[in-house]
C-alpha positions as CSV (number, residue, x, y, z in Angstrom):
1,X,-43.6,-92.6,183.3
2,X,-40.2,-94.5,184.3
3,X,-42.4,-97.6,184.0
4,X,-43.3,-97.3,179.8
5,X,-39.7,-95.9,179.4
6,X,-38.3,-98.9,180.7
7,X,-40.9,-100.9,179.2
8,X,-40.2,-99.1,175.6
9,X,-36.4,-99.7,175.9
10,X,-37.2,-103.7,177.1
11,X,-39.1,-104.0,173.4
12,X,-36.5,-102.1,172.0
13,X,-33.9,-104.5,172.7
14,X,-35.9,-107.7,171.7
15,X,-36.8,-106.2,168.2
16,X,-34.0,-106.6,166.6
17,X,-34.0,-110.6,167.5
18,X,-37.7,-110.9,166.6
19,X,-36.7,-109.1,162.9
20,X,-33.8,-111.5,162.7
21,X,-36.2,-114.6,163.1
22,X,-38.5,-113.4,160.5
23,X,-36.3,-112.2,158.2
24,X,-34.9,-116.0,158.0
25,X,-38.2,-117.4,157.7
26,X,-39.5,-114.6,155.3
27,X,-36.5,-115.0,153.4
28,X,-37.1,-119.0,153.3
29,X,-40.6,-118.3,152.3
30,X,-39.8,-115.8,149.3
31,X,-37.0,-118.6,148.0
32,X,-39.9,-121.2,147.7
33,X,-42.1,-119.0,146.2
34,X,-39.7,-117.9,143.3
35,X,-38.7,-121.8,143.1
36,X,-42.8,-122.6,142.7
37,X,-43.0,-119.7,140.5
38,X,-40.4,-120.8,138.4
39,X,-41.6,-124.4,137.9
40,X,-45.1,-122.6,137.1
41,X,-43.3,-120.8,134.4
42,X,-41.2,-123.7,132.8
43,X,-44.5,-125.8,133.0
44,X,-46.4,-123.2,131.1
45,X,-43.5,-122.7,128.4
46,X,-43.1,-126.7,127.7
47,X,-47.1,-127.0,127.4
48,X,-47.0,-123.8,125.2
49,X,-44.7,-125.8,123.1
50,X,-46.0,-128.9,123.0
51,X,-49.9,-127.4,122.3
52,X,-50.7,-128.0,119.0
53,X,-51.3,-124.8,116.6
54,X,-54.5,-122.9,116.7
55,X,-56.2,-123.8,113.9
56,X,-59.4,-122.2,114.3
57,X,-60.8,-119.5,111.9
58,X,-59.7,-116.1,111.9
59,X,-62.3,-113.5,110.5
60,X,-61.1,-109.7,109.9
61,X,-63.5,-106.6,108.8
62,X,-61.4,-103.2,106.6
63,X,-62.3,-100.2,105.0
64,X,-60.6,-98.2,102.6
65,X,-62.1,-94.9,101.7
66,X,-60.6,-91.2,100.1
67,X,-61.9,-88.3,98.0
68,X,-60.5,-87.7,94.7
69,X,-60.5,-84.3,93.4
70,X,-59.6,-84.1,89.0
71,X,-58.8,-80.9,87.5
72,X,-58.4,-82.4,84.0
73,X,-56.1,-79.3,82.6
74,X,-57.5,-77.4,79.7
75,X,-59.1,-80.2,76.8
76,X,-59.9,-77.0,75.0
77,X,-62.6,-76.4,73.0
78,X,-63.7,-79.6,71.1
79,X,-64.3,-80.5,75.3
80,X,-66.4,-77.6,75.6
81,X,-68.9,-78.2,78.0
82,X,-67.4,-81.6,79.6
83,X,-66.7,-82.2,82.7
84,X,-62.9,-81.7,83.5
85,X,-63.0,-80.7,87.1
86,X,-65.0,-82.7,89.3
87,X,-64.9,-84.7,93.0
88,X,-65.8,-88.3,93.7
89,X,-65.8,-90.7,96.3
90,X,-64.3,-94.3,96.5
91,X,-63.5,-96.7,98.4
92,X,-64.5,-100.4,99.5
93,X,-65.0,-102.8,102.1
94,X,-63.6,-106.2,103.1
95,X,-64.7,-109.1,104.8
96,X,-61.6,-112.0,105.1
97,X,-61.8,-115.5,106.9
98,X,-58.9,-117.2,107.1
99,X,-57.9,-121.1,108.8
100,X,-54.1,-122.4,109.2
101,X,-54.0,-126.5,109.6
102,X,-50.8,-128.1,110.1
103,X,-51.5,-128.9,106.3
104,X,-53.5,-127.1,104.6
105,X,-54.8,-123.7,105.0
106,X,-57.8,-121.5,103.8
107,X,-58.6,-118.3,102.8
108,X,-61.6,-116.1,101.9
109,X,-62.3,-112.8,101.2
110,X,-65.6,-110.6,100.0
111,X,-65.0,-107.0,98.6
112,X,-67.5,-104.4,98.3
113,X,-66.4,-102.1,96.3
114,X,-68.2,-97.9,96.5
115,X,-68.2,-95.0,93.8
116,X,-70.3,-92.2,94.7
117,X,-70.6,-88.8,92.8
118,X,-69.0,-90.2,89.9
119,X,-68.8,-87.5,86.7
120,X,-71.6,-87.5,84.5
121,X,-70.1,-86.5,81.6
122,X,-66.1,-86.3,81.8
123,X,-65.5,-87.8,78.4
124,X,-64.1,-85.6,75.6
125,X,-64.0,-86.4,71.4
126,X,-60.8,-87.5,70.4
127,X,-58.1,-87.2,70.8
128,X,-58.7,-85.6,74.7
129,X,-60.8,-88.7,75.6
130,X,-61.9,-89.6,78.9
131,X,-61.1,-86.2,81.7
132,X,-59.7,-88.3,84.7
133,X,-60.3,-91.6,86.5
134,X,-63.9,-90.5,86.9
135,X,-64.9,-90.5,83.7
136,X,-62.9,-94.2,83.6
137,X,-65.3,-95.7,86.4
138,X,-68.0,-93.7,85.0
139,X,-67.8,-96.0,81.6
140,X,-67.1,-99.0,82.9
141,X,-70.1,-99.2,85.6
142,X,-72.7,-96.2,84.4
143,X,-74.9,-95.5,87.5
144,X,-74.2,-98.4,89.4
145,X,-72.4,-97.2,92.6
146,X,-71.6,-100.1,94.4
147,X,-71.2,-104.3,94.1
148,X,-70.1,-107.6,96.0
149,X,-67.9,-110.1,94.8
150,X,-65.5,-112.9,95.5
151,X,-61.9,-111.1,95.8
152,X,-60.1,-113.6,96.8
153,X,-61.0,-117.4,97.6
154,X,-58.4,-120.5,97.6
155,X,-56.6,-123.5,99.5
156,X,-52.7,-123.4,99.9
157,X,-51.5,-127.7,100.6
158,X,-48.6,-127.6,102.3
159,X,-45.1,-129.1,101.9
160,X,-46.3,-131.2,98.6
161,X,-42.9,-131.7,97.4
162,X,-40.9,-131.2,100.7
163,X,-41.7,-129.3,103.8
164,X,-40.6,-126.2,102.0
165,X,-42.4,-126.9,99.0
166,X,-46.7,-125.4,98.6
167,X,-49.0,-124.9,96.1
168,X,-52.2,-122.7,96.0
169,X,-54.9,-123.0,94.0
170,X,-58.0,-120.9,93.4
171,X,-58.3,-117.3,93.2
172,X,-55.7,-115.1,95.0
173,X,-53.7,-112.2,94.9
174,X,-50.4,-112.1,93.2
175,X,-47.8,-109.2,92.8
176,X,-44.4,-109.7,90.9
177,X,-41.4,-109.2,92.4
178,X,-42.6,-109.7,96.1
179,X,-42.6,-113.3,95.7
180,X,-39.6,-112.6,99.1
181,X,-38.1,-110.1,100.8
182,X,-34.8,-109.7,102.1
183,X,-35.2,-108.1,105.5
184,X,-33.3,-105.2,104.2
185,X,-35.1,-101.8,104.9
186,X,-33.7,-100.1,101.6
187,X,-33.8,-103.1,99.5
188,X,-36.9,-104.1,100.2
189,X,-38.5,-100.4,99.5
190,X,-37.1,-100.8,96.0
191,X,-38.6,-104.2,95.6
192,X,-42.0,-102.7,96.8
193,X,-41.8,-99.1,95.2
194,X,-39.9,-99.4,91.5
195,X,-39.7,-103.2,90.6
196,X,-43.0,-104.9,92.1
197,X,-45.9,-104.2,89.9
198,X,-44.0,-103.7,86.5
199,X,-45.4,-107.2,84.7
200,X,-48.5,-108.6,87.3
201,X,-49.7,-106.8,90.0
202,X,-53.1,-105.7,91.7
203,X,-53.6,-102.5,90.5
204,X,-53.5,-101.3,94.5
205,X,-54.6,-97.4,93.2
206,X,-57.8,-98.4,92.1
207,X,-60.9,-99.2,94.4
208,X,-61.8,-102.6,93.1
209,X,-58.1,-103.7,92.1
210,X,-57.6,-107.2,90.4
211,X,-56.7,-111.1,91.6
212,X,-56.4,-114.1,89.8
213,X,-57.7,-117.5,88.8
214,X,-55.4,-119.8,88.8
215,X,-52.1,-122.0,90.6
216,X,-49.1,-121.0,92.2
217,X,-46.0,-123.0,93.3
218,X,-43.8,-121.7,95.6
219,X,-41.0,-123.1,97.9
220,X,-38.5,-121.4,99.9
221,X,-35.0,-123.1,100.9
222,X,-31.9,-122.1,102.4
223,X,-32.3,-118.1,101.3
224,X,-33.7,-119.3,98.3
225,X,-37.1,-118.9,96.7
226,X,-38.7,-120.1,93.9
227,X,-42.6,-119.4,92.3
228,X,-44.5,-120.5,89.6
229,X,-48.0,-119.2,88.5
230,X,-50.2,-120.0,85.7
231,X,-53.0,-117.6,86.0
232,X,-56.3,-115.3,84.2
233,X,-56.9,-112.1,85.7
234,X,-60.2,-110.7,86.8
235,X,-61.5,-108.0,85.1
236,X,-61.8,-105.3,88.4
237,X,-59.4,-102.3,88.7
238,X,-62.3,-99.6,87.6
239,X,-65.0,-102.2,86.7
240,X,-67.1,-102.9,90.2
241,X,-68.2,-106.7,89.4
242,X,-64.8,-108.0,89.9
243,X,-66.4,-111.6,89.5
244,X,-65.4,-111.7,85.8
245,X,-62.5,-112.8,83.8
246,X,-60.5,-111.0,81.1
247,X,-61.1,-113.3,78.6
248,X,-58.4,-114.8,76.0
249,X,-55.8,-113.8,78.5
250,X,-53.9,-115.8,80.6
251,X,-50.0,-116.0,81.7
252,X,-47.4,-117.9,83.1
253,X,-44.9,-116.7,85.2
254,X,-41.6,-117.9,86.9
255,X,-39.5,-116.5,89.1
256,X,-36.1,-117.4,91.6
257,X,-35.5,-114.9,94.2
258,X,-32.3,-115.5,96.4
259,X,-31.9,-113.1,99.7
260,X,-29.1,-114.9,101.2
261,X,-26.4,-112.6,99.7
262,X,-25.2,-109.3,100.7
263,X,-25.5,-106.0,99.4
């Protein structure tokens, strides 16, 4: 029994040395592990910024849906027997590819567009006319309750007069009053919410909505943006082929947006 005492206290009393030695070396170890670590990371941040930019194709899949209930008040009775309460279903589905080149970049997108349980009779005589949006999709597409079509499809060239400087053409989506944003929670809500919309917009409420045909210049400098569009609308917002044009109907519009100044 004296024996492991003694032999417990002997190992005792080296331990401390023994911990000492590898706690230098341990400690020598961890440095040049951090130090490799380090170069690892400062290698992997200079090749991140010297890779080029991922230009491959992007390719995205959404769906919008929602019921819509319409109780169309009281036409009265030249509306007698009309439909001014009813339920429907819309909604539509979107299929977007999209490539960014150092250039120029791409972008495609299909919508499929969905009505079901549409009205069949929600339009009134004068001067109540049609009961609700129903009867609206109901005239402008009879039975049909769904269709494809190119939403959006154009190529945006980059820096053509400057680096700051592109121009898109084809068909796209364009919304006055967004042309830039200034970062500023409230501002920006009144941009989106009570100025965007007024003139050109996309009819967003609807469940085909509208694009364009057409060019647009835009270029952004020192706070600074400016946009031009010439452009003819699709037909869309309750018609489902939204392939079409409005015909006779074009515009041009222009617009200079500066968000470098306060409040």
């Amino acid at each position: 029994m004296v024996r492991i005492w003694t032999l417990l206290l002997v190992v005792v009393a080296l331990l401390p040395c023994r911990l000492k030695a590898l706690s230098v070396d341990e400690v020598k170890a961890a440095d040049e592990e951090r130090a490799a670590a380090a170069d690892e990371v400062n290698k992997t941040k200079s090749g991140a910024q010297q890779a080029p930019k991922n230009e491959g194709w992007r390719f995205g899949v959404s769906f919008r849906g929602r019921m819509e209930w319409w109780d169309w008040f009281h036409p009265g009775t030249s509306a007698s027997g009309k439909q001014n309460e009813y339920a429907f279903f819309g909604g539509y589905f979107r299929f977007n590819a999209q490539r960014s080149g150092k250039r120029i970049d791409f972008s495609a997108e299909a919508s499929v567009p969905v009505l079901l349980g549409l009205p069949e009779d929600a339009t009134a005589p004068p001067p109540q006319g049609q009961l609700g949006l129903g009867a609206a999709y109901r005239a402008a597409n009879g039975d049909r309750p769904a269709y494809i079509f190119v939403r959006q499809a154009n190529v945006t060239f980059k820096g053509v007069a400057g680096k700051n400087a592109n121009l898109r053409l084809g068909r796209f989506e364009f919304i006055e009053g967004q042309e830039s944003l200034t970062q500023d929670p409230t501002l920006d809500w009144i941009k989106r919410e009570r100025i965007a919309h007024r003139l050109i917009g996309n009819f967003a409420f609807s469940h085909v909505q509208r694009t364009a045909d057409g060019a647009q210049f835009f270029i952004n400098s020192r706070g600074t943006n400016v946009t031009v569009v010439g452009a003819r609308p699709t037909v869309g917002v309750f018609e489902l082929n939204g392939n079409k044009e409005v015909p006779n109907v074009e515009y041009v519009y222009s617009g200079v947006t500066h968000t470098g100044a306060s409040k």
